[in-house]
VEXLO-568262 format. One record per residue (C-alpha): x, y, z; residue in one letter. Coordinates in steps of 0.25 Angstrom, whole numbers, padded with zeros to 4 digits, always signed. Layout:
// VEXLO-568262
XYZA/...
This chain:
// VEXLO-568262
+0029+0019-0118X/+0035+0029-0110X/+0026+0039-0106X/+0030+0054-0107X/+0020+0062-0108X/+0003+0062-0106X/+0002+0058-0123X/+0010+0046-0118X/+0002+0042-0108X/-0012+0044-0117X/-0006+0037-0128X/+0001+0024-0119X/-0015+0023-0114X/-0021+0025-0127X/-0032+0013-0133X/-0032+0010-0116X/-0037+0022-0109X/-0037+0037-0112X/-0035+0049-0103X/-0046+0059-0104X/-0053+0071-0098X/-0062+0062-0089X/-0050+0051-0086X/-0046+0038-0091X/-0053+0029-0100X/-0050+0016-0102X/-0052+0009-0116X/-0043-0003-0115X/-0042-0010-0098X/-0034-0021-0102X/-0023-0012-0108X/-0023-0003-0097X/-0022-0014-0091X/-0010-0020-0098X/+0004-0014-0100X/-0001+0001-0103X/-0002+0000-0086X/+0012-0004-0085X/+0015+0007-0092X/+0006+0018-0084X/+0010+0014-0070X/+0024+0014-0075X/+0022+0028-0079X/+0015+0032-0067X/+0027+0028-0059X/+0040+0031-0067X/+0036+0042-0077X/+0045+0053-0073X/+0034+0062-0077X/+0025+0065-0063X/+0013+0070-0070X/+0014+0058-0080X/+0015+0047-0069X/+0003+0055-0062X/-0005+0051-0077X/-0002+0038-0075X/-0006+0035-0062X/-0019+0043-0066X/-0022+0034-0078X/-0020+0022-0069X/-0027+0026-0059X/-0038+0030-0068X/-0036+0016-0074X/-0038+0008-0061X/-0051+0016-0059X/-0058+0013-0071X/-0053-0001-0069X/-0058-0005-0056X/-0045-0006-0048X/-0044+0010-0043X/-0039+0011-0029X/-0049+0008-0017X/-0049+0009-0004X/-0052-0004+0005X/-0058+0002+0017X/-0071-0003+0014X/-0067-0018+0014X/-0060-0015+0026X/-0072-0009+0033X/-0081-0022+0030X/-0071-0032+0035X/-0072-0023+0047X/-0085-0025+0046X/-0087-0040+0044X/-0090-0038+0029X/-0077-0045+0026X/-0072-0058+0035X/-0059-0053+0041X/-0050-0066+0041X/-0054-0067+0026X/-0042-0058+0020X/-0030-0049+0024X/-0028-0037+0014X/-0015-0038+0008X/-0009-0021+0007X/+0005-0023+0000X/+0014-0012-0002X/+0019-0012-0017X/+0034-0009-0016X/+0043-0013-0025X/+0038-0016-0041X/+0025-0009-0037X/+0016-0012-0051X/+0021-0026-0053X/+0020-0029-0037X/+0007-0022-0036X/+0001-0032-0050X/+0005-0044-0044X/-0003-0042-0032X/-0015-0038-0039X/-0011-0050-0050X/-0011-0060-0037X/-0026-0053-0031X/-0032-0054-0042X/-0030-0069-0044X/-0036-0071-0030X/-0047-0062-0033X/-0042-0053-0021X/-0046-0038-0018X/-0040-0034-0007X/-0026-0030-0010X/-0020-0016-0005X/-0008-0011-0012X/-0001-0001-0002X/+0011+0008-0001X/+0017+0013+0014X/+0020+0028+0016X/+0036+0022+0016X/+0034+0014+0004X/+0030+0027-0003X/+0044+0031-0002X/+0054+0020-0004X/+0047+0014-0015X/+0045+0026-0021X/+0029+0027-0023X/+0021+0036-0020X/+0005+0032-0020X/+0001+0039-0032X/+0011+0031-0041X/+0008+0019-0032X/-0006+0020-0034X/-0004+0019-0048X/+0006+0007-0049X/-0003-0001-0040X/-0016+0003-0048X/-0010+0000-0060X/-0006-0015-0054X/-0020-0015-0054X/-0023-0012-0068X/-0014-0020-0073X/-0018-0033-0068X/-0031-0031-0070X/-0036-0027-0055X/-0051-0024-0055X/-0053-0021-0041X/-0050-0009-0031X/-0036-0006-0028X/-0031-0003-0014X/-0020+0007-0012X/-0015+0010+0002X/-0004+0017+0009X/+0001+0008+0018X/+0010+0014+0034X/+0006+0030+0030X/+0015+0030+0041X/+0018+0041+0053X/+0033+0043+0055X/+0033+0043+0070X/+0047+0051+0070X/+0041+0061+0062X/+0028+0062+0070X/+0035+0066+0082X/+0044+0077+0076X/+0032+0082+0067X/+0018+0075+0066X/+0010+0085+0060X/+0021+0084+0048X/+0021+0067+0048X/+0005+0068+0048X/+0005+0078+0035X/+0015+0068+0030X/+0004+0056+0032X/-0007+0065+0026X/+0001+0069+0013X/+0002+0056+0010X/-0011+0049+0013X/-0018+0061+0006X/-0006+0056-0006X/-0010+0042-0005X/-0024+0045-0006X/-0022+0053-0018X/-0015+0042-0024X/-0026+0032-0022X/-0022+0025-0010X/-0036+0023-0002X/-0031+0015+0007X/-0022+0021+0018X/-0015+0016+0031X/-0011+0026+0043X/+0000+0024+0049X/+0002+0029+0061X/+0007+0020+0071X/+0020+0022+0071X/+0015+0034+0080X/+0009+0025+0091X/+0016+0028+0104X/+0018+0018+0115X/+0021+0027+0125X/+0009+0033+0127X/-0001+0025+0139X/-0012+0021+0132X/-0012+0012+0120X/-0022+0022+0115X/-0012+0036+0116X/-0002+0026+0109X/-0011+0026+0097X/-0015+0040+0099X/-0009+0046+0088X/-0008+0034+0079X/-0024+0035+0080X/-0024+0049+0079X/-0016+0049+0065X/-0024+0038+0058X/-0037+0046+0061X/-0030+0059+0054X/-0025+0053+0043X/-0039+0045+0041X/-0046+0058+0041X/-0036+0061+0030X/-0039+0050+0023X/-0055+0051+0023X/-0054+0067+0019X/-0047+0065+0007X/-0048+0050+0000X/-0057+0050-0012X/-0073+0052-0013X/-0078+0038-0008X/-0066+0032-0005X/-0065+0028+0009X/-0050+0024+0012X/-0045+0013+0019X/-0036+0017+0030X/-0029+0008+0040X/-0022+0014+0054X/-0009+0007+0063X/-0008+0004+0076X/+0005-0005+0077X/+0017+0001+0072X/+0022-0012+0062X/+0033-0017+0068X/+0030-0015+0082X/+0022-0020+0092X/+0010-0030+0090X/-0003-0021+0091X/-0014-0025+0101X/-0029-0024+0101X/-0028-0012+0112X/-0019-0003+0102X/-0027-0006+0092X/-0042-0002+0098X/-0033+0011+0103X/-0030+0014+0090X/-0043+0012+0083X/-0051+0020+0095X/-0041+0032+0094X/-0041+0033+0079X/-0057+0030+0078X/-0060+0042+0089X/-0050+0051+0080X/-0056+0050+0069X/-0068+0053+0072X/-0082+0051+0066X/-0086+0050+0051X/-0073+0045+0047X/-0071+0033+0041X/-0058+0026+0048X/-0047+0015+0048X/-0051+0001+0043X/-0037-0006+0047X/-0028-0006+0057X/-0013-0011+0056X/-0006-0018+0067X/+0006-0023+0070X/+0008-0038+0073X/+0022-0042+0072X/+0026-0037+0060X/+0036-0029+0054X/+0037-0021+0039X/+0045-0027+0029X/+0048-0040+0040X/+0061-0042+0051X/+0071-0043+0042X/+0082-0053+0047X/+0098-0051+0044X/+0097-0059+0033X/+0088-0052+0027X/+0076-0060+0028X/+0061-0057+0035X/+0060-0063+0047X/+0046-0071+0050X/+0036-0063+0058X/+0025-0067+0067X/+0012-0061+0064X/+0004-0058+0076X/-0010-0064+0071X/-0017-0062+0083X/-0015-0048+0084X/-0019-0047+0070X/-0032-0053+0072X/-0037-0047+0087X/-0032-0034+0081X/-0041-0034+0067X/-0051-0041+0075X/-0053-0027+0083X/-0051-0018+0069X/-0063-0024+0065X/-0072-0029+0077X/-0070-0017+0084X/-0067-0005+0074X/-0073-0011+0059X/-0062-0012+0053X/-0055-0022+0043X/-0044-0026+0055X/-0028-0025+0056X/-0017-0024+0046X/-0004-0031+0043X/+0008-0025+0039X/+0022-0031+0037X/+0018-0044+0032X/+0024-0047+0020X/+0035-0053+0024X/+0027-0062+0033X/+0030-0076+0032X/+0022-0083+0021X/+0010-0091+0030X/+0008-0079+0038X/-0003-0072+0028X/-0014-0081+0030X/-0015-0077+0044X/-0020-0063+0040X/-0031-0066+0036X/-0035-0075+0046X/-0032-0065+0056X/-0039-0054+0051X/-0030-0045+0046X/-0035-0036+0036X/-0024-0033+0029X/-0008-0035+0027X/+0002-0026+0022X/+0013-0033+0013X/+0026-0025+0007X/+0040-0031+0009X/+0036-0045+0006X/+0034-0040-0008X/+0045-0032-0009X/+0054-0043-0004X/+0048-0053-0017X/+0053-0042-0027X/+0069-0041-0019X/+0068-0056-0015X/+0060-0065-0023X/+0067-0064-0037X/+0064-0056-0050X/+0070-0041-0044X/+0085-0041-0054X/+0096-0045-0045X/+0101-0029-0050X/+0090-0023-0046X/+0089-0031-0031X/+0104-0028-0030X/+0104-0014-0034X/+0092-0010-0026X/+0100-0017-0013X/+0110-0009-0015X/+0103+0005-0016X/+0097+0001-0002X/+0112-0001+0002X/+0116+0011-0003X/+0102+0020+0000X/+0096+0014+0015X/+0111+0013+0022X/+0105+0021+0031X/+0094+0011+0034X/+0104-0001+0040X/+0103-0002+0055X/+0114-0009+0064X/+0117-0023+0062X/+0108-0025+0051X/+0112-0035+0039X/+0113-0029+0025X/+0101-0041+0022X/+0091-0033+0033X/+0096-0019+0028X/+0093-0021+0014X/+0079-0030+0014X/+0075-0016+0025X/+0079-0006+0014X/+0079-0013+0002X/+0063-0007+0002X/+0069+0007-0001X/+0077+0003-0015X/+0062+0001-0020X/+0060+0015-0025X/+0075+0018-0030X/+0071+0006-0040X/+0056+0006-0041X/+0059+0008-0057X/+0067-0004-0058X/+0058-0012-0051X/+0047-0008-0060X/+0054-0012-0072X/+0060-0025-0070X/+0063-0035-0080X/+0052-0042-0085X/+0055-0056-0080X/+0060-0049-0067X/+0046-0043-0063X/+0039-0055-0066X/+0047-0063-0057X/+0044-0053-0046X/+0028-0051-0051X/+0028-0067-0049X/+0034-0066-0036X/+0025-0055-0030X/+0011-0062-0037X/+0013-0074-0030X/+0018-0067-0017X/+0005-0058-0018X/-0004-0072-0022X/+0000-0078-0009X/-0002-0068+0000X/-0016-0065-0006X/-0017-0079-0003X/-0013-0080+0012X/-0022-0067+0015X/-0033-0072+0008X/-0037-0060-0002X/-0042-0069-0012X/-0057-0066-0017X/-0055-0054-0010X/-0058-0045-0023X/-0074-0047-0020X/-0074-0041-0007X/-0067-0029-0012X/-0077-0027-0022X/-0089-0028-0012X/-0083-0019-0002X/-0074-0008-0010X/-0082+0000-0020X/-0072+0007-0030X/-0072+0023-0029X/-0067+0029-0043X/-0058+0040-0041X/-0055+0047-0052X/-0042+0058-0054X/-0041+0070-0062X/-0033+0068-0075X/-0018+0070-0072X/-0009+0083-0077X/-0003+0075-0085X/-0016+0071-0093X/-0022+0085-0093X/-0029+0086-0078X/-0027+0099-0069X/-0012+0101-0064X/-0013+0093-0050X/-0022+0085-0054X/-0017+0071-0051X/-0012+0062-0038X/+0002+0069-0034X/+0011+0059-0030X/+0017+0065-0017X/+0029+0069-0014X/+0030+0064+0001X/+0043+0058+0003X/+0042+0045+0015X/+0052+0039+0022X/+0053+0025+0024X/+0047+0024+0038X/+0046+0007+0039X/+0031+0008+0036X/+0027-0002+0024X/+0027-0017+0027X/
């Protein structure tokens, strides 16, 4: 049933929920949890009515509140395994960045978490993957949420933006404009549910300064403005979970002395009363998206465990908090996951393995991979740097055709998207596995308290003009950022 109009929307909800004065009321949970929520989030994404995918994503927002699996924030899990509360080589938080496919990827991993029992599972989107994919966090929040719905979730949901990324070319030609960038957008995600945020500003770090301290100066100094941010305007009793950056990914290994740098500077910054960081991501021999060779394959990295472990050993002996992060490490190889956990690591960013399954793996139409080449071909030319194959060129690019296509890739042939759901569950299953989520669900439930947050009735439904989440309009360039 297309959905045209507000009466559309009442009626496809009717004997299921109903849209009142006071907000949603829910009659029937298992049909909304059925195919009526593949129908709203499908609205909420491709209705060409703005005010009528804003009702949507109300309702199902609405929805996953009164269901148990409304958006959460996981700072305070985080703080206890700073703490002690929670053994540190127990698990490694998995954050994946749903790309491609965003509602069937995002139900496969809660479909694989739920039948390990596992809580801790962050869905996130970078400030570049904001643009090429074509999701803003409103709409993302939504898909993502409904995932939830859908699969029968009964547990907080964790949204993050992941890179919120300074441009260091565009700091140095106008900082005051690149940091009012970074705050549009964070006060954007926040207003679309995302309670989990990670600054990133080291790509701002300068080496050329004489003390490792004035090399981190500045990369300190933005992650304590944009924490204050952050506190000033996230919901009554939510505390956010925010994660800061000292190793540009991609670069060099970072040691203990850059890190105790960065933490003293930004602690001092921020001054007291304010709640800060609980995470710190490093950089330790990785890369995003992987090394890609001429034949367009990944080339095997070598982790550096060791740095992984003395560094969240410091986060959380010396500063409380839950330890160091991993980015680019979904195209590691497949024994290197255990290790994680083992180590310490509090949590590992995951993207272009997944988005590699859906190109790769089997189940996209042969038509639909060939087409989708070919508009990188014609649309990134711009992008192929000296002596590069036409295998390197397109597995780099190949990322930016995902929003020209994101409808088709929604709406793929029936047999087609099962192929690629079973692909991404078992993908999903073993990482779980190897990062040792499992049972994980109880922990969240001792340490995160849900905090309902309600939002007035949309336009569309008969709230006050302005009433519901805009989705921003902040355009982003790709910048490399997003694993």
């Amino acid at each position: 049933m297309s959905i045209a109009t507000d009466t559309d929307l009442r009626a496809r909800l009717a004997g299921a929920a109903a849209i009142g004065p006071s907000g949603l009321t829910i009659h029937d949970e298992a049909a909304l949890r059925g195919p009526l929520m593949d129908d709203l989030v499908f609205e909420a994404v491709f209705n060409e009515d703005s005010a009528l995918r804003d009702a949507a994503r109300w309702v199902i927002w609405s929805a996953s509140q009164a269901l148990g699996c409304g958006s959460a924030s996981i700072h305070d899990l985080y703080r206890a395994r700073g703490r002690g509360e929670v053994p540190a080589a127990a698990f490694t938080v998995p954050a994946i960045n749903v790309r491609v496919a965003a509602y069937l990827t995002a139900r496969q991993a809660f479909a694989a978490a739920l039948e390990r029992d596992a809580g801790t599972v962050i869905f996130e989107i970078a400030k570049s993957e904001m643009a090429y994919t074509d999701q803003r966090p409103a709409e993302y929040a939504a898909v993502i949420l409904a995932a939830a719905i859908r699969e029968g979730w009964r547990a907080p949901v964790f949204l993050q933006g992941d890179h919120f990324q300074f441009n260091a070319t565009k700091w140095a030609a106008d900082p005051a404009a690149e940091m009012e960038g970074l705050r549009d957008l964070t006060r954007e995600a926040i207003g679309g549910g995302f309670w989990n945020i990670d600054i990133d500003s080291s790509t701002l770090v300068d080496l050329s300064q004489p003390s490792v301290a004035e090399q981190q100066h500045v990369n300190a100094e933005n992650t304590a403005e944009l924490t204050r941010l952050i506190r000033s305007v996230q919901p009554d009793g939510v505390t956010i979970s925010v994660g800061g950056e000292i190793g540009e990914v991609g670069k060099s290994n970072s040691t203990e002395e850059e890190l105790r740098a960065y933490l003293d500077g930004y602690l001092a910054l921020l001054g007291e009363g304010a709640e800060p960081i609980s995470k710190v991501s490093v950089q330790t021999g990785t890369s995003h998206g992987g090394v890609v060779l001429p034949d367009g394959s990944v080339a095997k990295v070598s982790i550096d465990f060791d740095t992984l472990r003395r560094l969240s050993t410091v986060a959380r002996e010396e500063y409380g908090f839950a330890g160091c992060v991993q980015h680019g490490a979904s195209t590691l190889p497949e024994d290197a996951f255990h290790h994680f956990p083992e180590n310490g690591t509090a949590e590992i960013h995951l993207a272009t393995g997944f988005q590699n399954i859906i190109y790769d793996e089997g189940g996209l139409p042969d038509e639909l991979r060939a087409e989708m080449l070919a508009w990188c071909s014609a649309n990134c030319e711009g992008e192929r740097k000296p002596g590069e194959t036409e295998e390197q060129f397109l597995y780099k690019t190949r990322k930016k055709a995902i929003g020209p296509f994101k409808r088709q890739l929604w709406t793929l042939p029936d047999e087609n998207a099962a192929e690629v759901a079973a692909n991404l569950r078992a993908k999903f299953g073993h990482l779980f596995d190897e990062l040792g989520i499992a049972g994980t669900r109880e922990l969240v439930e001792r340490h995160i308290t849900p905090v309902a947050v309600s939002r007035p009735l949309p336009a569309a439904l008969g709230g006050a003009t302005g009433a519901s989440v805009a989705a921003g309009a902040s355009v982003f360039e790709d910048d490399g950022s997003g694993e």
